[in-house]
C-alpha positions in Angstrom: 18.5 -12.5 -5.1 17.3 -9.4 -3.9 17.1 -6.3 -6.6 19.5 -3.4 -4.9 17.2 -0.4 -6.7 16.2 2.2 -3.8 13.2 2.4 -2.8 10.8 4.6 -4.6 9.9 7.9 -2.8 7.3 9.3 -5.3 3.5 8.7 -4.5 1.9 5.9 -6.2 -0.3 5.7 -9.4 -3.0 3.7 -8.0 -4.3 1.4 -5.3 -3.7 -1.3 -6.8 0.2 -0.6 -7.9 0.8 0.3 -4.1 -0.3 -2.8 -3.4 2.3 -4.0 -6.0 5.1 -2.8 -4.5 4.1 -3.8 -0.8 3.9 -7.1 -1.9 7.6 -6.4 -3.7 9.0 -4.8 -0.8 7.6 -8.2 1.4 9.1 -10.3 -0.8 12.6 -8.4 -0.4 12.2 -7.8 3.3 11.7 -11.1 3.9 14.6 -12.8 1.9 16.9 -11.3 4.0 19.3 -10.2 1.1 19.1 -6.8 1.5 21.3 -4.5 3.9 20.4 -2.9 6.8 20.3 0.5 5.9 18.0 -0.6 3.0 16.0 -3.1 4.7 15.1 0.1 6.9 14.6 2.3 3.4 11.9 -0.7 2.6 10.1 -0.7 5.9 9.7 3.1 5.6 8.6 3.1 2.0 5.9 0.1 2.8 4.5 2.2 5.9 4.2 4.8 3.0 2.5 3.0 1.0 0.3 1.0 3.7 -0.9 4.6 4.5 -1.4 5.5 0.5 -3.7 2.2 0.6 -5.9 2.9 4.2 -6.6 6.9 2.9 -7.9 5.9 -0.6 -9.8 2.9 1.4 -11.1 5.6 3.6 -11.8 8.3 0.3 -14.3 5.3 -1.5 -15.8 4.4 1.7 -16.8 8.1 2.2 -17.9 8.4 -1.5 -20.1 5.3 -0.9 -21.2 6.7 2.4 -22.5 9.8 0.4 -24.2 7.6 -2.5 -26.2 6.1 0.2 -27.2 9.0 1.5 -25.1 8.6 4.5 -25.7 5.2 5.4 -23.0 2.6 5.5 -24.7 -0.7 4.1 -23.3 -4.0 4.9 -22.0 -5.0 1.5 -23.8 -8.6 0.1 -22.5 -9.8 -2.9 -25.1 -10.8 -5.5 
């Protein structure tokens, strides 16, 4: 069953514990338990979070883009 808590509003701490709440909020969309006005509350707090995840994607890309001195290198792991 389907927690009832609100959604959370406030920015996450990190990458990684948006990630842990999309993956909540997926989990809870998609059992179909919720309500509809919450079920909306979730889909707007995920697009939140979705866009959290692509800016600080975008922020290390452009801090890796200045370590190599402006050049985007294909990434090989070793």
């Amino acid at each position: 069953m389907a927690t009832t808590a609100t959604p959370k509003s406030a920015a996450p701490a990190s990458y990684e514990a948006a990630m842990q709440e999309v993956d909540q909020l997926l989990s809870q969309l998609e059992s179909g338990d919720m309500p509809l006005e919450q079920m909306l509350k979730g889909y707007q707090r995920g697009a939140e979070l979705i866009k959290f995840c692509r800016e600080r994607l975008e922020a290390v890309e452009n801090q890796i883009k200045v370590l190599d001195q402006g050049t985007l290198k294909t990434w090989t792991p070793d």
